[in-house]
C-alpha positions as CSV (number, residue, x, y, z in Angstrom):
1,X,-7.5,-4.7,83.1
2,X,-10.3,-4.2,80.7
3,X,-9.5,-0.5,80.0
4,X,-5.7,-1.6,79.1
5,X,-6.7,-4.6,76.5
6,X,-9.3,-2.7,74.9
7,X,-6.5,0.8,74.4
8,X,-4.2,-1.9,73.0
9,X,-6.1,-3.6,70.7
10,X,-7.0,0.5,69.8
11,X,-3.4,1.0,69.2
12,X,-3.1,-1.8,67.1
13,X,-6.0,-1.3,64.8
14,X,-4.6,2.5,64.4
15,X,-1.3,1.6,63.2
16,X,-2.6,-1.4,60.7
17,X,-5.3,1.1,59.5
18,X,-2.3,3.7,59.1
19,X,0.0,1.5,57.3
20,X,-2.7,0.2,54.7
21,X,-3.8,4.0,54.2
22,X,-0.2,4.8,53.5
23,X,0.5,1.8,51.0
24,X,1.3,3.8,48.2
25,X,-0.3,3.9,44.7
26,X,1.1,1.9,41.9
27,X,1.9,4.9,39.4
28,X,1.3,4.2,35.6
29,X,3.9,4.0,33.3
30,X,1.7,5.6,30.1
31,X,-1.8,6.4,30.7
32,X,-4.2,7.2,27.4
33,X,-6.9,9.3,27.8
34,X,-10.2,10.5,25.9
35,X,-10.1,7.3,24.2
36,X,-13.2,5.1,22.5
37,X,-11.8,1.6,23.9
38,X,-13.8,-1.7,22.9
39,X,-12.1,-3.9,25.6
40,X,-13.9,-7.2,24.2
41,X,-14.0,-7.4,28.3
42,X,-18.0,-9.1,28.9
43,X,-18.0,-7.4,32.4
44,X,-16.3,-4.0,31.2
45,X,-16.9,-3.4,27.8
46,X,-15.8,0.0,26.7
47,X,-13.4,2.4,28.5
48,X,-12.0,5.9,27.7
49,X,-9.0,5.6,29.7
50,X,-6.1,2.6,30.2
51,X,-3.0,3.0,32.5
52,X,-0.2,0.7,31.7
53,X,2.6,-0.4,33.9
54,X,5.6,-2.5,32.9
55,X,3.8,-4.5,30.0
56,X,0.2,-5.0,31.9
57,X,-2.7,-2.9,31.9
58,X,-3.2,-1.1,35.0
59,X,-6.3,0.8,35.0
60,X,-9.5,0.2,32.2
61,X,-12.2,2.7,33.3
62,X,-13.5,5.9,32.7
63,X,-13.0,9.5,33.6
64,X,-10.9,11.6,36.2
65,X,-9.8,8.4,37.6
66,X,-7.6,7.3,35.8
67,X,-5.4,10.6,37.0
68,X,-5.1,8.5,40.5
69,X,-2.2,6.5,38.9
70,X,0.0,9.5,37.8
71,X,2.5,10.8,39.4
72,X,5.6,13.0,37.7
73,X,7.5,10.5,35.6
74,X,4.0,9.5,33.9
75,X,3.4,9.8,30.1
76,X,0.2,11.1,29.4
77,X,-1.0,10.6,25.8
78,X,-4.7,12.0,24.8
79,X,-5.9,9.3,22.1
80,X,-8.2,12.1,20.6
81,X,-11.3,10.6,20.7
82,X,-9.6,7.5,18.3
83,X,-10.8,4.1,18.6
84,X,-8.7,1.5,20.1
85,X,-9.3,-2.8,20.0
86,X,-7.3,-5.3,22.0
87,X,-4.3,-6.3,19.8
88,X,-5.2,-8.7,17.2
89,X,-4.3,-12.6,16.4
90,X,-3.4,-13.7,12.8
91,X,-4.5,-17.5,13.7
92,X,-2.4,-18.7,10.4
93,X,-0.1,-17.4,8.6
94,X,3.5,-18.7,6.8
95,X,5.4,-16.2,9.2
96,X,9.0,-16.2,7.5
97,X,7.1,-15.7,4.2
98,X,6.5,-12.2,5.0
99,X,10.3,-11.2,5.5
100,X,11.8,-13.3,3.1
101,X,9.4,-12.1,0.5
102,X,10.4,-8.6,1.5
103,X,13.7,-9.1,1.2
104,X,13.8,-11.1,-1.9
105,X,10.9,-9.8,-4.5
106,X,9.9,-13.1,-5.8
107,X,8.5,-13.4,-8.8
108,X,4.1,-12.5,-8.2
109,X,1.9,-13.3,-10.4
110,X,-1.2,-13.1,-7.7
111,X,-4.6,-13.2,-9.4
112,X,-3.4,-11.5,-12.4
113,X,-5.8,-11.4,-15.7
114,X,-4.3,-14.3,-17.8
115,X,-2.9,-11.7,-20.3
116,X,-1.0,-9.7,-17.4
117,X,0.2,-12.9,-16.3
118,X,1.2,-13.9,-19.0
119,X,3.0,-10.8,-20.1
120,X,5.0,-11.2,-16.6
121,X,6.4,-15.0,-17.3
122,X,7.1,-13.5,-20.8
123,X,9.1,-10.3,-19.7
124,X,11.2,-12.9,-17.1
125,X,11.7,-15.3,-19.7
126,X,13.3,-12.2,-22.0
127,X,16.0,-11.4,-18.5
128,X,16.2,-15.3,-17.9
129,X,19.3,-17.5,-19.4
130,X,18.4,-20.1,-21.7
131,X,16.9,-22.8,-20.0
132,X,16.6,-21.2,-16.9
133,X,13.4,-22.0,-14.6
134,X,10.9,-19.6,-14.5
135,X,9.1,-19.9,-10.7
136,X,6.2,-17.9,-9.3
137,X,3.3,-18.4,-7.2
138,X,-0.4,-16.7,-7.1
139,X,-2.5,-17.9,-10.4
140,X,-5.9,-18.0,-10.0
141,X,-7.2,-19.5,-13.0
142,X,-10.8,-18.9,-11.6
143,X,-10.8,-15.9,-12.8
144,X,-9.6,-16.2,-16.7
145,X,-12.1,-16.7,-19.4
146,X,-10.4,-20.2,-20.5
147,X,-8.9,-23.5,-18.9
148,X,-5.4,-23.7,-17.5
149,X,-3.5,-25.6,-20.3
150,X,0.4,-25.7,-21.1
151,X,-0.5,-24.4,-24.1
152,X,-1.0,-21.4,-22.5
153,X,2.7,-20.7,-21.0
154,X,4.1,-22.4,-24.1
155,X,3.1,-19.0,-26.4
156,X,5.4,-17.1,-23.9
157,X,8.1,-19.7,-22.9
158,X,8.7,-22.4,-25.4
159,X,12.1,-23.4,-23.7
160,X,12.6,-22.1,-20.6
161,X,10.4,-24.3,-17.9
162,X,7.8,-22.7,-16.4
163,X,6.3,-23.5,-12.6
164,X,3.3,-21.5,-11.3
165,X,2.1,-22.9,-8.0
166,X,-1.7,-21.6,-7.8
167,X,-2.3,-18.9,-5.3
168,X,-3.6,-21.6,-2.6
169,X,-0.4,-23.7,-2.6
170,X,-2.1,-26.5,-3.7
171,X,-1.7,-26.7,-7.8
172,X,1.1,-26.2,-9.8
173,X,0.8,-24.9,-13.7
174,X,3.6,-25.6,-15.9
175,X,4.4,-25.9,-19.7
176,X,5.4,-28.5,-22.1
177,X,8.8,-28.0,-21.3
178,X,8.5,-28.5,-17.3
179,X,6.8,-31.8,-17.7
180,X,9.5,-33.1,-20.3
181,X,12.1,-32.6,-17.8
182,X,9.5,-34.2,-15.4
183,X,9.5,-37.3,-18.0
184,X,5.4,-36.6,-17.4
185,X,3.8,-38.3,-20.3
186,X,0.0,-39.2,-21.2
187,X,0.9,-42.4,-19.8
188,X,2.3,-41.7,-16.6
189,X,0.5,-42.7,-13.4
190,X,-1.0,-40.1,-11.0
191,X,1.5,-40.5,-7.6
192,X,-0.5,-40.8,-4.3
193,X,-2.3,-38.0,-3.2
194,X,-1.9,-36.3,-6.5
195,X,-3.9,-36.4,-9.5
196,X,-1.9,-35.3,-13.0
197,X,-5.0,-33.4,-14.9
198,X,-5.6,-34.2,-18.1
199,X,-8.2,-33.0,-20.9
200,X,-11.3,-35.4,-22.7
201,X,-8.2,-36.7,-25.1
202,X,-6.0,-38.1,-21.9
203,X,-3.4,-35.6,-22.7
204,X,-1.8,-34.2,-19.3
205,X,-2.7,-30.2,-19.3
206,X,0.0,-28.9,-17.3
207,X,-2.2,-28.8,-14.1
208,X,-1.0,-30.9,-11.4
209,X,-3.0,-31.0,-8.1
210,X,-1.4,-31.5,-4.7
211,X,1.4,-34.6,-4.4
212,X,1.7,-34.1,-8.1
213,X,3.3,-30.7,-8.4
214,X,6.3,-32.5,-7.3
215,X,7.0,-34.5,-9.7
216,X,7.8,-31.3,-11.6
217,X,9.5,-28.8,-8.8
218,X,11.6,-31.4,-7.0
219,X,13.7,-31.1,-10.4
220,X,13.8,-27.1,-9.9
221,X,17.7,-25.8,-8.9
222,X,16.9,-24.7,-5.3
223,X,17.2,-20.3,-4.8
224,X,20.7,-19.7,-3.3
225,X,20.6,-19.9,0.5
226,X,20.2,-16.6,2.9
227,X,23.0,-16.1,4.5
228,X,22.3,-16.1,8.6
229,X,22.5,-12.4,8.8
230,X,19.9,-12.3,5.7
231,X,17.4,-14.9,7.8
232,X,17.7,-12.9,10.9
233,X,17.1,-9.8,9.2
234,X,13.6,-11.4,7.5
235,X,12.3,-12.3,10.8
236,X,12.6,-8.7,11.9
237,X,11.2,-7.5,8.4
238,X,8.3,-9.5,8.8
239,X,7.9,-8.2,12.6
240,X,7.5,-5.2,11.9
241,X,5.4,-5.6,8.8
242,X,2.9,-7.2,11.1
243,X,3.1,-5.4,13.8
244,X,2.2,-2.3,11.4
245,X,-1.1,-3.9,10.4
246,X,-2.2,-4.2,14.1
247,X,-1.1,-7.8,14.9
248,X,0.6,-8.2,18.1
249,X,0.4,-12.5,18.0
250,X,1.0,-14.7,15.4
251,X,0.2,-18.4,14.9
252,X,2.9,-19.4,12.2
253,X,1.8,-22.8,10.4
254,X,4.9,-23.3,8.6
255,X,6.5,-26.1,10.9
256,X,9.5,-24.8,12.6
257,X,12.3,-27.5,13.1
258,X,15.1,-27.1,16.0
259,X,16.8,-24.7,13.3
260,X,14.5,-22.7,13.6
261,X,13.6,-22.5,16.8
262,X,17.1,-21.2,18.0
263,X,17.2,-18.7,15.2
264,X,14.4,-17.2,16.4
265,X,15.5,-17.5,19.8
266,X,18.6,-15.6,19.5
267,X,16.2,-13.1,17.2
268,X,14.0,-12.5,20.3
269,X,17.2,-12.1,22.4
270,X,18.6,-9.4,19.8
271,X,15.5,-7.9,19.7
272,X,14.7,-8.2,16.0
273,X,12.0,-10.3,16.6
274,X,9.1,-8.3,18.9
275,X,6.0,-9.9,17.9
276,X,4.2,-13.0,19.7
277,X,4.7,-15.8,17.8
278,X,2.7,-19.3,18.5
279,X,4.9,-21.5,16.4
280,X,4.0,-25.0,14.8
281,X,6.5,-27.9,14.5
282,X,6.5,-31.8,13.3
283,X,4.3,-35.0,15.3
284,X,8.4,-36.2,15.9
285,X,10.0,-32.8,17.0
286,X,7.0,-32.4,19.1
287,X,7.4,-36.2,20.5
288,X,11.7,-35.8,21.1
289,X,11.0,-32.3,23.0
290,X,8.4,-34.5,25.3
291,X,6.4,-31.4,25.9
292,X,5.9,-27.4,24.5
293,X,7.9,-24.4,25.0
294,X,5.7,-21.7,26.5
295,X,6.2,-18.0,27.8
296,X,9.6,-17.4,26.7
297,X,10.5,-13.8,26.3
298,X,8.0,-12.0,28.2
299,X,5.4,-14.8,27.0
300,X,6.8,-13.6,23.1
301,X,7.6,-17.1,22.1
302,X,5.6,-20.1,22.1
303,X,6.1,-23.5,20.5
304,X,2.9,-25.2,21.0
305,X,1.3,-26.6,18.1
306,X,1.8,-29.3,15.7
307,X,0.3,-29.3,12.1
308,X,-1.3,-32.0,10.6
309,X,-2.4,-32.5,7.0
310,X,-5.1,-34.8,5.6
311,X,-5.8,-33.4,2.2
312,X,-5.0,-30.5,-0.5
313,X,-7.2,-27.8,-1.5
314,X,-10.6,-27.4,-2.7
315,X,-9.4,-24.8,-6.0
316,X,-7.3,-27.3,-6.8
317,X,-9.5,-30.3,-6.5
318,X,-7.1,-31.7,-4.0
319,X,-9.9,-31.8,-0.9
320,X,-11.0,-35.1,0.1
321,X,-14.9,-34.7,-1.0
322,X,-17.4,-37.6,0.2
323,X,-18.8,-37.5,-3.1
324,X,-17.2,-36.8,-7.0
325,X,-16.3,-32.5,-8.0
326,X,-19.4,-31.4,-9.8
327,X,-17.2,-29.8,-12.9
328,X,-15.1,-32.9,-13.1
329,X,-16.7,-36.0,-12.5
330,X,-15.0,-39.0,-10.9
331,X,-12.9,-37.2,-9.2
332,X,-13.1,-36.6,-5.1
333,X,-9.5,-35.2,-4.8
334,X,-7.3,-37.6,-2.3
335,X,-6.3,-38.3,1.3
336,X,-3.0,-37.6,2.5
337,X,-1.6,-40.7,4.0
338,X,-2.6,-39.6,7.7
339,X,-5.7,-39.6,6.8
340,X,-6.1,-42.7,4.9
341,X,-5.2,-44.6,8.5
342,X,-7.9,-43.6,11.4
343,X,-5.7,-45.4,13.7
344,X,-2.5,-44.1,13.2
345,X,-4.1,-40.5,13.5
346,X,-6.0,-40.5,16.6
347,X,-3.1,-42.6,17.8
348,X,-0.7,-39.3,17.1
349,X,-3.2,-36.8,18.6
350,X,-3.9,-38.8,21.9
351,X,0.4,-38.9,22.3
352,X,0.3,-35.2,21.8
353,X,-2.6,-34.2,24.3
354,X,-0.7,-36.3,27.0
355,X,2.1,-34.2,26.4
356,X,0.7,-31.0,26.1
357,X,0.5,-29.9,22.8
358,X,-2.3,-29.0,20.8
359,X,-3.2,-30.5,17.3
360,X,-4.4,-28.4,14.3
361,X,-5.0,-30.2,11.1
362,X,-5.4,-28.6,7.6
363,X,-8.9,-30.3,6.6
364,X,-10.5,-29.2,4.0
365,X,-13.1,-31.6,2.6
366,X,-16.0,-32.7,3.6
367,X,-14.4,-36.4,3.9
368,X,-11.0,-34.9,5.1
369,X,-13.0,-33.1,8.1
370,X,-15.3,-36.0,9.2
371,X,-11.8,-37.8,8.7
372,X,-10.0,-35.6,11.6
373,X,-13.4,-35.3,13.7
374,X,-13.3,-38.4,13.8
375,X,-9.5,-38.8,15.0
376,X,-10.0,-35.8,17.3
377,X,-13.3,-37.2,19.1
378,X,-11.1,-40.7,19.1
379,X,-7.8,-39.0,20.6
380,X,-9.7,-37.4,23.3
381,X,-11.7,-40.5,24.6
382,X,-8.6,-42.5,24.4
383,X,-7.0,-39.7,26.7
384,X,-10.0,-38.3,28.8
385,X,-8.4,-34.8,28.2
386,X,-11.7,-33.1,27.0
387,X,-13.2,-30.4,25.1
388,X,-11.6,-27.2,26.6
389,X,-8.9,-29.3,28.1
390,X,-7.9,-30.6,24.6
391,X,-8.7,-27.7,22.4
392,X,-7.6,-29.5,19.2
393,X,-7.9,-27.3,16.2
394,X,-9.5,-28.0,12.5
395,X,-7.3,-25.8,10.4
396,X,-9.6,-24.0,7.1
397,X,-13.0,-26.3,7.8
398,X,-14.1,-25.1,4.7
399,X,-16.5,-27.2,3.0
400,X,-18.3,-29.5,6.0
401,X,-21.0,-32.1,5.9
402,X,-24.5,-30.8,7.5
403,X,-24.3,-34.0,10.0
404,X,-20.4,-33.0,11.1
405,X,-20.9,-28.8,12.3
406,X,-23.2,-29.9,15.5
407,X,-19.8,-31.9,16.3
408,X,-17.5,-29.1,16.6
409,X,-19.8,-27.2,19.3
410,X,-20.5,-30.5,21.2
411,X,-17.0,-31.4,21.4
412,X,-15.2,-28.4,21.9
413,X,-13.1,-28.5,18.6
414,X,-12.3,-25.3,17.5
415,X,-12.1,-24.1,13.7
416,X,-9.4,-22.0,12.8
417,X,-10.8,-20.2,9.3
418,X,-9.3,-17.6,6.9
419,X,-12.5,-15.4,6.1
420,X,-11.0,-13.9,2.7
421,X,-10.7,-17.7,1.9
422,X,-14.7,-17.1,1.5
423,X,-14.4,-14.1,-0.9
424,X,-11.6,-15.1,-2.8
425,X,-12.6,-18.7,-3.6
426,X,-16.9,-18.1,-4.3
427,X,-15.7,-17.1,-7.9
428,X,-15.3,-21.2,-8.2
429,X,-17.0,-23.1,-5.3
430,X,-20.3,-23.7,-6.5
431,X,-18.9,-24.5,-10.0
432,X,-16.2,-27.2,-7.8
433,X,-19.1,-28.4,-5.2
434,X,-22.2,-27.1,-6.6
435,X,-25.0,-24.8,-4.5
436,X,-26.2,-27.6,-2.0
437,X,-23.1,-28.2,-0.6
438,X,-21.6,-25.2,-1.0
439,X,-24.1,-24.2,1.7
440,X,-21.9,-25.6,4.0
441,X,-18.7,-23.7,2.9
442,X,-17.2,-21.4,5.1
443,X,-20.0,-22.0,7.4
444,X,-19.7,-19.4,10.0
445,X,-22.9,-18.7,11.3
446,X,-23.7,-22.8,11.5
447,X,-20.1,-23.0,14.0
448,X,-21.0,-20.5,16.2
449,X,-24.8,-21.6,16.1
450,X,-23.5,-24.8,16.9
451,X,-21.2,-23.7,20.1
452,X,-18.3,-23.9,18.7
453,X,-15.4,-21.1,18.5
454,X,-13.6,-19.8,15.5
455,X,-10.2,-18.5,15.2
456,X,-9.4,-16.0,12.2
457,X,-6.1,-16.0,10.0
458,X,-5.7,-15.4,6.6
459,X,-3.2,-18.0,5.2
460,X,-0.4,-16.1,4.1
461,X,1.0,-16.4,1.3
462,X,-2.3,-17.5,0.3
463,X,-3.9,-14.4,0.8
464,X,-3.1,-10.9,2.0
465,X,-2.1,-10.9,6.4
466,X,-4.3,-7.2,7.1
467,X,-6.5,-8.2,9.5
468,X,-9.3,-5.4,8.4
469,X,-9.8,-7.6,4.7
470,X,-10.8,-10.8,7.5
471,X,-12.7,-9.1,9.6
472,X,-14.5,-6.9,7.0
473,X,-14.6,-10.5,4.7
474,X,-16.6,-11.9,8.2
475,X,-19.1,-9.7,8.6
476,X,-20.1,-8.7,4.7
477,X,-19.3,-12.2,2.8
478,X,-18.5,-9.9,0.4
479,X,-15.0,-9.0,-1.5
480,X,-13.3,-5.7,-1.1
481,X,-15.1,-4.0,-3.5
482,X,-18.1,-4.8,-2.0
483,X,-19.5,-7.7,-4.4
484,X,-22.0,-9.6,-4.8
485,X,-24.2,-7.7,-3.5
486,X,-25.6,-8.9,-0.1
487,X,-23.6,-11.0,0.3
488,X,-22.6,-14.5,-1.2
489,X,-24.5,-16.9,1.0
490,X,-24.8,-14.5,3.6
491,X,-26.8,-16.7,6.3
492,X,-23.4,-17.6,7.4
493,X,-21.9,-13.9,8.3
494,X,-20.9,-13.3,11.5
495,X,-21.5,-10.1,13.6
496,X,-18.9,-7.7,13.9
497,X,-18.7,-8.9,17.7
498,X,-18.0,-12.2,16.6
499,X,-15.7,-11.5,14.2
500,X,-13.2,-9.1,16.4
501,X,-14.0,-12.2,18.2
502,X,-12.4,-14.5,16.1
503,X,-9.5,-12.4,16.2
504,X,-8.8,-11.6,20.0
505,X,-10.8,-13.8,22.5
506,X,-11.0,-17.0,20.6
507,X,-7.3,-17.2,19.2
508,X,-6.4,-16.7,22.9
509,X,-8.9,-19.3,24.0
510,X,-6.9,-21.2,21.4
511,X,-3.7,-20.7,23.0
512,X,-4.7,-21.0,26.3
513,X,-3.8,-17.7,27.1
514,X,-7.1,-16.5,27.5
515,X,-6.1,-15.3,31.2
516,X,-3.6,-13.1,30.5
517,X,-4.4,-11.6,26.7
518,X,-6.9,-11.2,24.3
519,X,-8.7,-8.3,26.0
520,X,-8.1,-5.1,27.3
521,X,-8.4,-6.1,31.3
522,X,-6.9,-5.0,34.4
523,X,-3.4,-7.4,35.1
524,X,-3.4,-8.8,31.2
525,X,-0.6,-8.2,29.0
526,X,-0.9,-4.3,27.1
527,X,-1.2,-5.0,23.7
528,X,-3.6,-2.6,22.0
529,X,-3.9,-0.9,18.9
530,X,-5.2,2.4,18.0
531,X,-7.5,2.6,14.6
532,X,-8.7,5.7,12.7
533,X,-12.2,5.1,12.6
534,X,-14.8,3.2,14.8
535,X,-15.0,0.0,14.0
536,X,-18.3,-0.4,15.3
537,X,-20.1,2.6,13.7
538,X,-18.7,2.4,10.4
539,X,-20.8,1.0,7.5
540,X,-19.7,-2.7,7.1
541,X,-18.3,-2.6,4.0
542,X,-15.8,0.0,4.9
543,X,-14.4,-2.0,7.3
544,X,-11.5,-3.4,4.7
545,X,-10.2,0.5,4.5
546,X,-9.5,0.8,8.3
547,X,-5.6,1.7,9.0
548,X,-3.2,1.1,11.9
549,X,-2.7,4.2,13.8
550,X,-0.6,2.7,16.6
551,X,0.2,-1.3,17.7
552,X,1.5,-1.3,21.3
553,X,2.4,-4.8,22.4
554,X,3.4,-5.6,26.2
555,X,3.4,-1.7,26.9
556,X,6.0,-0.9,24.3
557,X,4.4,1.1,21.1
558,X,6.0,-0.6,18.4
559,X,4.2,0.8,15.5
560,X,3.0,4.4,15.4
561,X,2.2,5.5,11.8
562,X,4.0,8.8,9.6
């Protein structure tokens, strides 16, 4: 009776051990070989080979192995010995920006010398109609020799109006004939959350910071309307524009509105639209939908965010600063009306945390940061949704008090920062804030000392969406051709680790997606790109010059170079 038990259970054991040794192998769909692969994976940091399947890595490993998932309907690609990096995360950007500027050629004056600028609004005025406006965005008076005054555009356009919004979107520069239509005298009162600049005399300049600029380009004719065809066909411009410079996810900070949101729906459906996209909407959109929209398309489409403003920008003296602008005295730019009411604020972020959306408020400031600590640290008491739970967002962070960056580590509030912000705007911070405070600008090695994550972006159309002028903007502190050198307070770079960091783990710690991208892993989604030179090895300040090779995103190259 034994004997016959004992040859069944034999029998058994044979066939279960036969049918798991015949399971068959998942096969790869495109395996890459002789690759150097950082995977930004802690437990398995470099590879030379990756199978893909479907849109999900398969196989990170080494060697011969990888061979075990081929059989005769796999592509085999050798990489060459090229360097490959998770795909990366632009953590803000002004997504339609990109196509419709594509498709329309605005009118750029971007940091142009004041006599190239000039010469620009002159050579429009000379093709405009007679009193036609003349629009453009992208001064940066911080780099001419002289103060912005009307005076200035007047020499070039005596009667057609001019409006130059400054290249952080926070300042507008017109001439004498923009502020008559305005009916902006000497006498007239700055409007909340504005400030109408004026000279020793009282005589309004032409500048006018934040809320102010409206009272100008609310009386500009709007640009005729896209046509739907024209919209749709921007959102797949601007895909593929940044899909070529190695981003596979976007977090667009525009503020999409239900519009919107089925636009891009149907774009995704079309296939015209292929990147990710993390998109932001209004507190009331957010409160009527009573919760996000997450994974849609293949986890392509998100709407999970909700931007918050409490101030304007430091260029433009439009931050909310505890104490006065030390080159114009008096003057601590102005809280948006969120942020003059504590209450109300945290009251809004606690009603989004309950229903699952995430917070990210443009904060500037030193007073419009402590402001949305403040709320944040509020919101998530009233709530008990915590820390990595809540992961509420301070959009820029630029200029903080020393007592507010041990807050962001010990609460879990993440900074999403634009590192070319840095190089772009030391030609005037210390003149703005002066060199004790400006100490605390940009701080990225006093975050990250602190516990705290960052999440990298660039801000577009502020400043240019390639990745490489970020990252290489992170590590140096230094502009793209490499100035000042050193550094400009470089105590606060961050290693290149940190800073591929900022634009693959953390923006998908952001997103709470860190299970399924950000690195090169086993089962995670395959997006990858391939660079031509190691962006490890390199010298630092050569970073900036680094080119897209290929951008594969969920397994599908979308992007391989001429």
């Amino acid at each position: 009776m034994r004997t016959e038990r004992s040859s069944v259970i034999l029998l058994i054991s044979f066939i279960i051990g036969g049918f798991i040794s015949c399971t068959p192998v998942e096969y790869a769909d495109v395996i890459y070989t002789n690759g150097n692969i950082y995977t930004m994976d802690e437990d398995n940091p470099s590879a030379s080979a990756i199978a893909v399947k479907g849109d999900k890595f398969l196989y990170v490993g080494e060697g011969e192995e990888i061979f075990e998932f081929a059989n005769d309907r796999t592509v085999v690609i050798d990489l060459e010995g090229k360097t490959v990096l998770p795909g990366l995360t632009e953590s803000h950007i002004h997504f339609n920006s990109v196509g419709v500027n594509i498709l329309t050629a605005p009118l750029n004056v971007y940091w142009q010398p004041l006599d190239e600028m000039l010469e620009t609004i002159g050579n429009a005025v000379t093709d405009a109609e007679p009193g036609e406006w003349i629009v453009a965005r992208g001064y940066n008076d911080a780099i001419w020799d002289v103060v912005a005054h009307r005076s200035l555009l007047d020499r070039v356009s005596p009667d057609n109006p001019v409006s130059l919004r400054r290249y952080c979107g926070h300042a507008t520069f017109v001439n004498s004939k923009a502020l008559e239509i305005a009916g902006i005298t000497d006498e007239t009162t700055d409007p909340d959350a504005g400030t109408i600049v004026r000279d020793e005399q009282g005589i309004a300049t032409g500048v006018l910071v934040s809320a102010a600029g409206r009272l100008v380009t609310r009386h500009i004719p709007p640009p005729p309307e896209l046509t739907e065809e024209e919209k749709m066909n921007a959102l797949a411009l601007g895909s593929e524009a940044v899909l070529s410079a190695g981003l596979t996810t976007v977090h667009d900070a525009t503020g999409t509105g239900y519009d919107e949101i089925n636009r891009r729906k149907e774009a995704y459906d079309k296939g015209l639209l292929q990147v990710r996209i993390m998109d932001a909407i209004s507190y009331n959109t957010a409160m009527d939908m009573g919760g996000p929209l997450i994974g849609l398309f293949d986890y392509r489409y998100n709407v999970r965010w909700v931007k918050m403003f409490v101030d304007g920008s430091l260029g433009g003296r439009g931050a909310a600063m505890l104490e006065g602008y030390s080159d114009m005295p008096g003057e601590t730019g102005a809280l948006r009306a969120l942020g003059q009411n504590e209450d109300e604020y945290a009251d809004r972020v606690a009603n989004l945390l309950e229903i699952g959306f995430i917070t990210r408020t443009h904060s500037i400031g030193d007073r419009g940061n402590r402001v949305t600590l403040n709320a944040f640290e509020r919101a998530m008491e009233m709530t008990g949704i915590m820390g990595d739970d809540a992961r509420l967002v301070v959009e820029h962070a630029q200029v903080l008090h020393p007592d507010d960056v041990e807050r962001f580590g010990s609460s879990g509030i993440i900074a999403s920062m634009q590192p070319v912000h840095a190089t772009e705007d030391m030609l005037f911070v210390e003149d703005r804030i002066g060199e004790e405070r400006a100490k605390y600008a940009y701080a990225w090695r006093s975050l990250i000392d602190s516990g705290a994550i960052i999440s990298g972006g660039s801000d577009y159309g502020v400043s240019p969406y390639n990745p490489f002028y970020g990252l290489h903007a992170a590590v140096t502190r230094q502009d793209r051709e490499n100035n000042p050198p050193g550094g400009w307070f470089p105590e606060q770079r961050m290693t290149r680790e940190e800073a591929l960091k900022a634009y693959t783990v953390w923006p998908a710690f952001l997103e709470f997606s860190e299970d399924i991208k950000g690195t090169i892993t086993k089962g995670k989604l395959a997006d990858f790109i391939v660079i031509d030179r190691d962006y490890f090895m390199i010298p630092v300040e050569a970073i900036h010059e680094i080119e897209v090779l290929k951008t594969v995103l969920g397994g599908e190259a979308l992007y391989v170079a001429d």
